[in-house]
C-alpha positions in Angstrom: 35.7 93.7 43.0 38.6 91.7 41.6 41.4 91.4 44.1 43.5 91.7 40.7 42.1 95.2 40.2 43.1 96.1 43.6 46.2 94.9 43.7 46.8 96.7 40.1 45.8 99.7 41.4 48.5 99.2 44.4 51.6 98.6 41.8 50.2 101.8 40.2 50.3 103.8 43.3 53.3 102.7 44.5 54.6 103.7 40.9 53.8 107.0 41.4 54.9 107.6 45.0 58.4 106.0 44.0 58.8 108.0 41.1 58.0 111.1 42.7 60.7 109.8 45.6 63.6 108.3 43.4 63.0 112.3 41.4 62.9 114.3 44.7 64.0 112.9 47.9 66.8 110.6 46.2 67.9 113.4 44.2 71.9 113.6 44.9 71.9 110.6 47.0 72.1 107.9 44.2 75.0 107.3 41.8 74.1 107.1 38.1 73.4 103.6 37.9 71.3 103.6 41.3 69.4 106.4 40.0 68.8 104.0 36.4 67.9 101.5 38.4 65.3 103.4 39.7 64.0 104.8 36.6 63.7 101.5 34.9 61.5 100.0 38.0 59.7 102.6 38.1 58.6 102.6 34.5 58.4 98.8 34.5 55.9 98.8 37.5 53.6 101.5 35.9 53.5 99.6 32.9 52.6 96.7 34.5 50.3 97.9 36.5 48.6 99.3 33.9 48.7 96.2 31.5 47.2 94.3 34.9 44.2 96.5 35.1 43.4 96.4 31.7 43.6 92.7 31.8 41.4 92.8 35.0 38.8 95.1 33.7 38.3 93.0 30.8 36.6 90.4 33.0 38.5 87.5 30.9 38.9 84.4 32.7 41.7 81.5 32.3 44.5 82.8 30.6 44.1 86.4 30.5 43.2 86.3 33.7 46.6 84.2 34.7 48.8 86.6 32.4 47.8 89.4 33.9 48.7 88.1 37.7 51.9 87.3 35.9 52.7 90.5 34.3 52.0 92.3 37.8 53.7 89.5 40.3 57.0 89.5 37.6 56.5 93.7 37.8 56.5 93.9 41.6 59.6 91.2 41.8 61.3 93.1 38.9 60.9 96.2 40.2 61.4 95.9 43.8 64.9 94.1 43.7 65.5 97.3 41.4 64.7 99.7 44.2 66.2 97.6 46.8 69.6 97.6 44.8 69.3 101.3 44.2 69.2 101.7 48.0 72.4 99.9 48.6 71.0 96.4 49.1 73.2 93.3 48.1 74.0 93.1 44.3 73.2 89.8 44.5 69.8 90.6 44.1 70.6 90.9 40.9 70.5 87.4 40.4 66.5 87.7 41.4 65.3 90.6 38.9 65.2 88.3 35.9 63.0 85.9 37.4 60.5 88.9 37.6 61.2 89.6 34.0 60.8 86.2 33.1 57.2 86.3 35.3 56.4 89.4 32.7 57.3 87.2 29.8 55.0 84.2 30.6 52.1 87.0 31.5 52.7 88.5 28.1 52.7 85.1 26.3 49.7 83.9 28.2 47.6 87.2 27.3 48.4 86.6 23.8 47.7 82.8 24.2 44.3 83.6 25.3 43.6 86.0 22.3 44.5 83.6 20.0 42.1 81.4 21.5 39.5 84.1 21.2 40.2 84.9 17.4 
């Protein structure tokens, strides 16, 4: 089994189960922008997720392969300083979410790279 399967399947979960968290058991504790926070790292790390398996299933190697451990590393780093702020930790952090975007960006370019290749 690809490890990169797994480890989509993980973000996916973990999507899920914070979603379901950040809608029930936050619910009253966050602020507005804590509880945006939450909604956008949550929707990023399914969406990632997803994109990750679907790069995994396809059995591609080089750069597809590459882009989509970049979309889901980038997703996970997005996401979790996301949460993290959400729940109070330094803003700071702040500084660190657009290096996970950035790590979706290059995933993104690299899958269409390869396709490009392919066509």
């Amino acid at each position: 089994m690809s490890v990169l399967v797994l480890f989509a399947a993980v973000l996916g979960f973990l999507a899920v189960a914070l979603g379901a968290f950040g809608a029930h058991g936050l619910e009253g504790r966050l602020d507005a922008q804590g509880l945006g926070w939450w909604q956008t790292a949550t929707t990023y790390l399914m969406v990632h997720a997803v994109a990750a398996l679907a790069v995994a299933l396809s059995g591609r190697p080089g750069f597809f392969l590459w882009g989509g451990w970049s979309v889901a590393l980038g997703a996970l780093v997005f996401a979790g300083t996301l949460y993290a702020m959400a729940l109070g930790a330094p803003r700071w952090l702040g500084a660190v979410t657009p290096l996970g975007g950035l790590g979706m960006l290059i995933g993104w370019a690299m899958i269409g790279w390869a396709a490009l290749r392919l066509s």
